[in-house]
C-alpha positions as CSV (number, residue, x, y, z in Angstrom):
1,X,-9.9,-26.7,-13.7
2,X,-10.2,-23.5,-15.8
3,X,-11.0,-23.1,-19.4
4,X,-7.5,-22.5,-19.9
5,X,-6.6,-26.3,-20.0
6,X,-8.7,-26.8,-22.9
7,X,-7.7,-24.0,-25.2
8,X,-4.6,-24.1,-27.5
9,X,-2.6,-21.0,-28.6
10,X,-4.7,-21.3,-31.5
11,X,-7.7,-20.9,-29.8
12,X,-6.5,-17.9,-27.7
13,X,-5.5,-15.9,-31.1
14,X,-8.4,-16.6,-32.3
15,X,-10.3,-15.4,-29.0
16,X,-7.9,-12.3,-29.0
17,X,-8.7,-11.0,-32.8
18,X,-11.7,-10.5,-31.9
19,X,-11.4,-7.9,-30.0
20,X,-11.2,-5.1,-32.8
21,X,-14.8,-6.1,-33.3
22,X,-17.5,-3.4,-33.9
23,X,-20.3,-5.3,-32.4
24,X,-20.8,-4.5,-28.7
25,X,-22.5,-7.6,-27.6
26,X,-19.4,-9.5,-29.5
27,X,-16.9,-7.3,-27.3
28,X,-18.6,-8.1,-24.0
29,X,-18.2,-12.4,-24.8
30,X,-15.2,-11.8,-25.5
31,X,-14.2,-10.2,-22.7
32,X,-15.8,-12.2,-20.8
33,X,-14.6,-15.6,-21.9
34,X,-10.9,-14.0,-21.5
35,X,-11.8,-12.8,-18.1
36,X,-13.1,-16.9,-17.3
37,X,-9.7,-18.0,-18.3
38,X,-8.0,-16.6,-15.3
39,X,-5.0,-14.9,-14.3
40,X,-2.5,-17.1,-15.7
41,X,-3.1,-16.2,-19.6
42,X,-1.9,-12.9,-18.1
43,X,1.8,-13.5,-20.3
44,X,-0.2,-14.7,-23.0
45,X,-2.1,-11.8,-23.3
46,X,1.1,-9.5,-23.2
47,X,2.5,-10.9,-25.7
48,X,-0.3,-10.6,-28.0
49,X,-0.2,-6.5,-26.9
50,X,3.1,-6.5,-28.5
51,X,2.4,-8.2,-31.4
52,X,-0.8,-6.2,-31.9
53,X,-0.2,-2.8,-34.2
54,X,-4.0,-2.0,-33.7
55,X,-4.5,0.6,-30.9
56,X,-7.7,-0.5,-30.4
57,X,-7.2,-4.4,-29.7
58,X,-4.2,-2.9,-27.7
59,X,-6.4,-0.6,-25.4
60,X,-9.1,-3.5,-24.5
61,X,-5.8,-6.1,-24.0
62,X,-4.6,-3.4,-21.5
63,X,-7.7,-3.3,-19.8
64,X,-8.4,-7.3,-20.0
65,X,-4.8,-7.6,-18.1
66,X,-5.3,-4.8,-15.7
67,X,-8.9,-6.4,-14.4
68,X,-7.2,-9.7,-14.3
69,X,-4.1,-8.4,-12.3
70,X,-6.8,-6.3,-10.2
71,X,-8.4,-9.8,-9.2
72,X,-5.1,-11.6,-8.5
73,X,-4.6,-9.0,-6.4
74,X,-7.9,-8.7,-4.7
75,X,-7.0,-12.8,-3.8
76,X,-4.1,-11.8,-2.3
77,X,-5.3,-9.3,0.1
78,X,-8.2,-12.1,1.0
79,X,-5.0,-14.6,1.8
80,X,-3.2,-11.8,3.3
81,X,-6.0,-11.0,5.8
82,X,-7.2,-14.5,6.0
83,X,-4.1,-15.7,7.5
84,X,-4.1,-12.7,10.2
85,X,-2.2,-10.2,8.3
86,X,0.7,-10.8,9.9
87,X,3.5,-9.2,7.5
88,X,3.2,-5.0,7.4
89,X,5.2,-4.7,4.5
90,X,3.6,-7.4,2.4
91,X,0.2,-5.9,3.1
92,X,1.8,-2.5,1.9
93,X,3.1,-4.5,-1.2
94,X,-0.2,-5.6,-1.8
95,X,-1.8,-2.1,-2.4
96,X,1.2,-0.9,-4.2
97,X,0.3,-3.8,-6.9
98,X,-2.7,-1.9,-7.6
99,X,-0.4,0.9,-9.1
100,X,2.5,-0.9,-9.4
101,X,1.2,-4.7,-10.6
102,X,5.0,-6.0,-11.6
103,X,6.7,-4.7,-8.9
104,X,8.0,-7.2,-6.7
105,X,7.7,-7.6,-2.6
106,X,11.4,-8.7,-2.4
107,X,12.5,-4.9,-3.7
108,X,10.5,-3.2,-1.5
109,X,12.1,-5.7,1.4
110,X,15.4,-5.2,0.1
111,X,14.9,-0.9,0.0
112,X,13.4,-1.6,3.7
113,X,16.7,-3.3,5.0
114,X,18.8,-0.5,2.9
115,X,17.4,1.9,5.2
116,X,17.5,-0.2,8.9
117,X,21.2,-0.7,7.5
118,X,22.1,3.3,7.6
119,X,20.3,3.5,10.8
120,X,21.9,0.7,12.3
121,X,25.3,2.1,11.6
122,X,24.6,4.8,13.9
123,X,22.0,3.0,16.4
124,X,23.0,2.0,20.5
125,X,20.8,0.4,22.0
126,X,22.4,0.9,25.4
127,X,21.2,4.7,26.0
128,X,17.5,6.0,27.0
129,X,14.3,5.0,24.8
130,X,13.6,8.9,24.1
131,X,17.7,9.2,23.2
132,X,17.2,6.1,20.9
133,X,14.3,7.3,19.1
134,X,15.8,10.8,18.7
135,X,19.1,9.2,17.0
136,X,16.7,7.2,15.0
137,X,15.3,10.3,14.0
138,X,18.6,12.0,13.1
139,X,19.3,9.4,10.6
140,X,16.1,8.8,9.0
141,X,14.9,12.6,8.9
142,X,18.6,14.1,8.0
143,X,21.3,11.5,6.9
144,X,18.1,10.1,4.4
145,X,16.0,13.2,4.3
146,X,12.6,11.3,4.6
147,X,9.7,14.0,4.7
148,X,6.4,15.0,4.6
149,X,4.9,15.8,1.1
150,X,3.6,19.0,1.9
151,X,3.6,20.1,-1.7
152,X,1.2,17.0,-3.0
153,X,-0.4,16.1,-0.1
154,X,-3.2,14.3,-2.0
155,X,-0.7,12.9,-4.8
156,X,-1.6,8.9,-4.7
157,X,2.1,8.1,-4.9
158,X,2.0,9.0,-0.9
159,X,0.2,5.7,-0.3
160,X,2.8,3.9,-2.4
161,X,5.5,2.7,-0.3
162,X,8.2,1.8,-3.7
163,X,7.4,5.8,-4.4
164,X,7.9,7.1,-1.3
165,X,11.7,4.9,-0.4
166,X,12.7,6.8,-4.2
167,X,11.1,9.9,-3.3
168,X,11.6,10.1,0.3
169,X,8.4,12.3,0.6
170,X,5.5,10.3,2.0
171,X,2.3,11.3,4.1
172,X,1.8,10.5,7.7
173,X,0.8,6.9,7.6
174,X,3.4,5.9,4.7
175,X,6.2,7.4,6.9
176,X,5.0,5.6,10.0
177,X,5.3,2.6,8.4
178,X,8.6,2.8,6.7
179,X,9.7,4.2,10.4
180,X,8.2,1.5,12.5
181,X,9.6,-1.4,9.9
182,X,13.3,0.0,11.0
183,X,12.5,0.6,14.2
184,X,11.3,-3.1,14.7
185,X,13.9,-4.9,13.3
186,X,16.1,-2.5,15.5
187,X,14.4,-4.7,18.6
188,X,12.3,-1.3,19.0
189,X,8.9,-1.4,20.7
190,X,7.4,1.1,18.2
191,X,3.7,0.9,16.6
192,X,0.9,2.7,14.8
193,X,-1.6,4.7,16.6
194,X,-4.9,5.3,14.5
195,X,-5.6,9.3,15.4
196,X,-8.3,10.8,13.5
197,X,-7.2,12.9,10.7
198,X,-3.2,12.0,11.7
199,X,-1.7,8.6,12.2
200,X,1.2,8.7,14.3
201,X,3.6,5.8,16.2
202,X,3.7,5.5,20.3
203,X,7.0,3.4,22.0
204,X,5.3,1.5,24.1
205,X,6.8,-1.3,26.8
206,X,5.4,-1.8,30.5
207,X,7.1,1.0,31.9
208,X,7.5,3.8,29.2
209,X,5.4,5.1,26.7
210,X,5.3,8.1,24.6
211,X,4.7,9.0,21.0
212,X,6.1,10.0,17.8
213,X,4.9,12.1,14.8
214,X,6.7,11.6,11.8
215,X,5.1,14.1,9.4
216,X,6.8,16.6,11.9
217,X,10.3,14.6,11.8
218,X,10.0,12.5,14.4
219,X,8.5,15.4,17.0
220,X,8.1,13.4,20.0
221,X,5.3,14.1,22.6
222,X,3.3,12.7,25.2
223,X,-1.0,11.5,26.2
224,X,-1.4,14.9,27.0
225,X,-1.0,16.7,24.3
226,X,-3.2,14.0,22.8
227,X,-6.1,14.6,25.2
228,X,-5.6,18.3,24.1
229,X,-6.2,17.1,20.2
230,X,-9.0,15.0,20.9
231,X,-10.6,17.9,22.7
232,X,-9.7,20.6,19.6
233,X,-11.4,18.1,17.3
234,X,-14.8,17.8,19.3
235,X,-14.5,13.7,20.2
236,X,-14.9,12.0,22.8
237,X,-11.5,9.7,24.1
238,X,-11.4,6.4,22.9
239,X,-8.5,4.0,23.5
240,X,-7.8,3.1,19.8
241,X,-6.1,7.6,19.8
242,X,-3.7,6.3,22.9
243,X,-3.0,2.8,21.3
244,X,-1.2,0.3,19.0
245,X,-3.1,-0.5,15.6
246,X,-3.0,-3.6,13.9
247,X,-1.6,-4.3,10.7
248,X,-4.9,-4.8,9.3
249,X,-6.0,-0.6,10.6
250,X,-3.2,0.3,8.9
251,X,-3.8,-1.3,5.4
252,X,-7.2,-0.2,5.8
253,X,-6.2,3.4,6.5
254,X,-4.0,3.1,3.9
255,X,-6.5,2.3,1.0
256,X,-9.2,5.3,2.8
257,X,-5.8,7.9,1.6
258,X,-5.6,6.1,-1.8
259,X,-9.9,6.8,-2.4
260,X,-9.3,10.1,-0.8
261,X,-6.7,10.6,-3.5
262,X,-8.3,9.6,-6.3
263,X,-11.6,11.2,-5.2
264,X,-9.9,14.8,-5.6
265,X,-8.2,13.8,-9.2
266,X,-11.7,12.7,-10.5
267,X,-10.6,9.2,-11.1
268,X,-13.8,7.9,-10.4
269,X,-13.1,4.1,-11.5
270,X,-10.1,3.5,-9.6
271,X,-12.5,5.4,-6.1
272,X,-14.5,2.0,-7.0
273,X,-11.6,0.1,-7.6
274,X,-10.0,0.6,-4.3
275,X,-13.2,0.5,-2.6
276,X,-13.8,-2.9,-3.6
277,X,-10.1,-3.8,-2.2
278,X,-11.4,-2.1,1.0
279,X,-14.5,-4.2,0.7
280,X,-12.4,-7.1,0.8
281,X,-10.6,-6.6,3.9
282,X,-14.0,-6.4,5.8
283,X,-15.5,-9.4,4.3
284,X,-13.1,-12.2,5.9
């Protein structure tokens, strides 16, 4: 049982007005007897932000609520991977919290099945794998005008999947994904192939397979022009360039972009931040 249990509001006011204090060492007890309490004085602490008309008790409450969401989420990712990392868009949701801590899985699920709707509308499923994916493509490239962000490549938003279903601009792997959720719930054997420097999609049954780039709109191609990419970039072949990823590659791709990102914009705490959600996805 936390500390929580045996603190009354009163005790958690009192707690909180310290905070404007001047003494350091004062600050850092605080803090951390706050951060002890757990994530579920999260609310309380809220409300005592909008209550507060001092900037400077309003700044450290920000920060206090942003480490303890940043843990809750860290938790999550543990579970997540922990119970095989079975759901792609949950894991996606999971490093979206980091930016995004209130926004909720079910929007991101209902925005998902938005877009598997207007493709539907237009999908049979009777006609040639290569004709399905290029109807597929129609919709999802120009009915919905999904795209690469060529303009801010590096722009963190690219790795946020709520951003890129508003924007429709998204880099490689956030496009894959958002592609292969439709194309899976359209009974489509599509998946993630972990390239170096470009992560595309491959259809892939017993007797066909082929792949798909979607930061070129869907371009679709073939092994051999992957053998001739590997062989540009100086590497030796491995199976994991012809390949379906797993859920977990991707999430973990996913949070290299997001430390790319923030490595170019000089945010050097949230580089360690994400790191240490990276950190957690190797330590199951």
């Amino acid at each position: 049982m936390s500390d929580a249990h045996y603190l009354n509001n009163k005790e958690l006011k009192a707690l909180v007005s310290l905070l404007d204090d001047d003494d350091t060492e004062v600050i850092q007890h605080v803090e951390g007897r706050i951060m002890s309490l757990g994530t579920h004085i999260i609310p309380y602490l809220e409300f005592e932000w909008e209550n507060s008309f001092n900037p400077i008790v309003q700044k450290r409450i920000e920060e206090l609520v942003h480490s303890l969401q940043f843990e809750l989420t860290k938790e999550k990712l543990y579970a997540w991977k922990a119970q095989g990392a079975k759901d792609l868009l949950e894991g996606m949701w999971l490093v979206n919290t980091y930016q995004y801590p209130d926004l909720e899985l079910e929007q991101l699920t209902r925005e998902i099945e938005q877009v598997y709707y207007n493709v539907w509308m237009e999908f049979k499923s009777d006609i040639h794998p290569v004709d399905q994916v290029k109807q597929l493509n129609s919709v999802f490239f120009n009915s919905l005008h999904f795209g690469a962000n060529t303009k801010n490549f590096h722009s963190p938003g690219n790795s946020m999947l709520n951003v890129v279903l508003q924007t429709r601009k998204g880099n490689p792997i956030s496009l894959c994904v958002i592609y292969m959720l439709v194309a899976q719930k359209l009974k489509m054997p599509i998946y993630g192939v972990n390239l170096p420097n470009l992560f595309v999609m491959t259809y892939k049954t017993e007797d066909v397979q082929f792949y798909i780039n979607a930061f070129n709109r869907g371009l679709i191609f073939s092994r051999k022009e992957i053998d001739q990419y590997i062989q540009n970039l100086n590497l030796q072949p491995n199976d994991s360039f012809y390949e379906p990823c797993t859920n977990e590659d991707i999430i973990v791709r996913v949070l290299r972009n997001l430390i790319n990102s923030h490595e170019k914009l000089g945010h050097t705490e949230k580089v360690d931040e994400v790191k240490s959600m990276l950190d957690v996805l190797r330590s199951v």
